[in-house]
N, C-alpha and C positions, 0 to 999 in steps of 0.2 A: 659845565664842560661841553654841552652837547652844544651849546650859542658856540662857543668858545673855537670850538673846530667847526661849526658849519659856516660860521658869517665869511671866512677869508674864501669860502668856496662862491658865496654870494659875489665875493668881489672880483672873482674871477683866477681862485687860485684852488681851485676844486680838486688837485692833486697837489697840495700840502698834506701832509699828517702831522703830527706831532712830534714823533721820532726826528723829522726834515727840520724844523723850527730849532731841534736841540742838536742837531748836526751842522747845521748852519750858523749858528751862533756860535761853539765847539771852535768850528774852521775860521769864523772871525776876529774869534782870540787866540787864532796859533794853531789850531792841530792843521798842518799842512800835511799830514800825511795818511793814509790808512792806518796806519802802527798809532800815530799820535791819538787821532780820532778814538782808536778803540780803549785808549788807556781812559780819557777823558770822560766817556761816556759807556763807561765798563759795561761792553758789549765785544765779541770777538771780533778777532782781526777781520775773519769774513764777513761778518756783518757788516763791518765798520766798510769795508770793500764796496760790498750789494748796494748801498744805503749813498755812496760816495758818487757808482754809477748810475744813480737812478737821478740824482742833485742834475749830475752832470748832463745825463738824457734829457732834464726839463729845464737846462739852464740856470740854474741857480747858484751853480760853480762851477770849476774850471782848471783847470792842469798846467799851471805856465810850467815854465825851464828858470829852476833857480841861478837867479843872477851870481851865486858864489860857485856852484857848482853844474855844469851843464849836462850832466848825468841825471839829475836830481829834476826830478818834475814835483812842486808841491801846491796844493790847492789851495785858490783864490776865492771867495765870494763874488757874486758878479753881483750889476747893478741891482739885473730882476729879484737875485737872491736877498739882496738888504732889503729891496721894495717888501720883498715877503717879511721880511722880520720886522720893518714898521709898520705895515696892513695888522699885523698881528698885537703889537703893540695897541693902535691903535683900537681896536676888538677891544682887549683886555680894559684900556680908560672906559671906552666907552659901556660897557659892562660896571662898571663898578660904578659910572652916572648912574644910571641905570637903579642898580644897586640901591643910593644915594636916595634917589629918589622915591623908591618902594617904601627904604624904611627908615629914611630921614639921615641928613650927612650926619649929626651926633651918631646916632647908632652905630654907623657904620663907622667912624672914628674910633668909638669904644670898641668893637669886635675887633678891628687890627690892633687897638692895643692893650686888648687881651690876647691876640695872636701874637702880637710883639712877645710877650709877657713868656707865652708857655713857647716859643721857638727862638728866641734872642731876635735883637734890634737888625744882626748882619743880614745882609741880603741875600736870600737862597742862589747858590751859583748854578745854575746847569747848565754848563760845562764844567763841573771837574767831576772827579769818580764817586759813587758810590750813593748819590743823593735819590737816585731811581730803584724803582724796582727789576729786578731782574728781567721782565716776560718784554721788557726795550730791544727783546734780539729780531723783533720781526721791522725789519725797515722799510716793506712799504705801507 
């Protein structure tokens, strides 16, 4: 984990966290809103708030004016913000090369599908509720 969150700092995103990676993605599938956000990533509405403004301070999303309702402002991802969720992808592949290599691609074949095995084949979602632990209410 420690690779995991420091390499995107290496790449020059040294104010990612973690929390930012799963609120950014959150808002990529829909939660355009504070309300939405917090349901998704079951953290309070103020968090979900704090977490939204600090995106938006570094650029990574963004507040248009809903095309159906012009009352309604809901959040967009921007470019830099995707760039972060593939820098981070990217991290994750390259890690499990990584991986691959230490202790041979069988091995690590076999550990994911013993991990398949004791967690089911679906793919973990983070964004919807309840997949985290609780102590996700600090958002920077």
């Amino acid at each position: 984990m420690d690779a995991a969150t420091a390499e995107p700092a290496d790449r020059g995103y040294e104010d990612v966290r973690p929390v930012h990676d799963f609120a950014i993605r959150a808002i990529a599938a829909g939660a355009d809103s504070a309300s939405e956000l917090a349901r998704r990533l079951p953290i309070t509405k103020q968090s979900a708030a704090r977490t939204i403004t600090v995106l938006q301070e570094r650029g990574y999303v963004e507040r248009d004016t809903d095309p159906r309702d012009a009352r309604r402002k809901r959040l967009q991802v921007t470019d830099l913000g995707f760039d972060v969720l593939r820098q981070g992808e990217a991290v994750f592949e390259e890690l499990r090369d990584q991986w691959a290599q230490r202790i041979g691609a069988a091995e690590l074949e076999g550990i994911e599908r013993h991990l398949t095995a004791l967690v089911g084949a679906q793919p973990v979602r983070f964004d919807t509720p309840a997949w985290i632990a609780r102590d996700m209410e600090e958002p920077a």
